[in-house]
N, C-alpha and C positions, 0 to 999 in steps of 0.2 A: 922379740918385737912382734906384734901383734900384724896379720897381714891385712890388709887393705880389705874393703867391701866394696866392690862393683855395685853402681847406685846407678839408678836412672830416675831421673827426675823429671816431673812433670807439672800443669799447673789447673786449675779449673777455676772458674769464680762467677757467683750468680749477682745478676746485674739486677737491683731492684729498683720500680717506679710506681711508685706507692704502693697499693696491693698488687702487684703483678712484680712476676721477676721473669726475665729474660731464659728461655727455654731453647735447647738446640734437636730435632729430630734425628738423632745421629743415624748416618749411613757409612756402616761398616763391615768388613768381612764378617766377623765374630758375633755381631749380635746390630741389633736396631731398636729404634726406642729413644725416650726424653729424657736427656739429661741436659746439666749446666755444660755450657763452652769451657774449651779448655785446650792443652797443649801439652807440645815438649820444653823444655831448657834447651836453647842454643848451647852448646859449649862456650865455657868462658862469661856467659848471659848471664847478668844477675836476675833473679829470681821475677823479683817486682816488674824489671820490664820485659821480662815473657811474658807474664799474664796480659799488659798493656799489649804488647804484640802479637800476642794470640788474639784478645780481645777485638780489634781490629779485623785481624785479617779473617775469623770464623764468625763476625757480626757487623761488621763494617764501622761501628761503633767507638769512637777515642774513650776510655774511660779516666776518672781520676781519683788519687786517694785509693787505691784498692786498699783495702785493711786485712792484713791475715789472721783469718779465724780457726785454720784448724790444722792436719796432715790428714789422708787417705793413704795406706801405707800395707804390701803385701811383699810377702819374700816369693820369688817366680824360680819355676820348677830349677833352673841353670843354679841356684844359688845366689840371684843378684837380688838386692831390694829393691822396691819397685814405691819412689814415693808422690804423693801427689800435695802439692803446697796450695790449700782451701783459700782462695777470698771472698769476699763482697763487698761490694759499692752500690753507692745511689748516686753518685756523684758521675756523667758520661753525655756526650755531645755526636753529633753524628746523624747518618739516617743507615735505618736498619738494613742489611742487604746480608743476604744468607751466601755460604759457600758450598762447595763441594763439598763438605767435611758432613753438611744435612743444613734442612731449611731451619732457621732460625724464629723464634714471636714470641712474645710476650702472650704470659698466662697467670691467670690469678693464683696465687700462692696457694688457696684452699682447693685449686683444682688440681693441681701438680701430680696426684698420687694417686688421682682418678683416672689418667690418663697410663699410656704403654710405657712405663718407666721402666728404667734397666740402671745396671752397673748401683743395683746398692743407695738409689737416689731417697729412698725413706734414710736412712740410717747419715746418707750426706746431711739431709738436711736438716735432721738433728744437729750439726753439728756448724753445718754452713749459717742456716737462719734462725735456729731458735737456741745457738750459745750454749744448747744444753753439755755438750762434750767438745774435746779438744781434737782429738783423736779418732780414727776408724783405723783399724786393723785385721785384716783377715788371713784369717788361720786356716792355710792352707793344710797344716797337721790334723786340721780337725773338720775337712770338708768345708772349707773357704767362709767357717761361718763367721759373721762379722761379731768383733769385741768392741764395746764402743768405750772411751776412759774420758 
């Protein structure tokens, strides 16, 4: 019998309104910088309403409809996999209110990359908004470089 994999599961999803999608300035130990909002999985939490619950609580924002576009997916040094389950919507109601987690705004989708981006956000967003790939994986065996499928 095959033994189990220790998974953590996580969620992000980039809110779009019309050319502009929703950006978070994250503030964190590890690093800082623009990426899309995003989360953990509650235990037991299906997938879909973490993101809707993250979505919220790191933008203040209800969203609807999130559609899933892709995985962001690494194996962390312990041996656990480490996955992130990609949405976007255009579909959200709400007024925008930033958290502790980093200030939240909207930014023109053509600006995104000209801005202090982190965590791999060119390579998401192949795959978050232009469909191009399913997948991101980074190959920790090969210096964290990103594989994109």
């Amino acid at each position: 019998m095959d033994k189990p994999e220790r998974v953590i599961l996580t969620n992000m999803c980039v809110i779009q309104n019309g050319t502009k999608v929703l950006v978070e300035d994250k503030v964190s130990p590890w690093a800082s910088g623009i990426i899309f909002p995003g989360g953990h999985v509650e235990e037991h939490e299906p997938v879909v309403d973490s993101v809707i619950r993250e979505m919220k609580e790191e933008t203040g924002l209800t969203i609807r409809n999130p559609r899933s576009c892709g995985i962001k997916e690494w194996i962390n040094e312990d041996g656990s996999r480490y996955i992130v389950f990609l949405f976007r919507t255009d579909e959200f109601s709400g007024e925008l209110t930033s958290s502790d987690e980093g200030r939240v705004f909207w930014m023109e989708k053509e600006d995104v990359l000209k801005s202090n981006w982190i965590w791999h956000l060119d390579d998401l967003m192949k795959v978050m908004l232009d469909g191009e790939y399913t997948e991101l994986f980074l190959d920790s065996a090969n210096d964290w470089k990103p594989v994109l499928k």
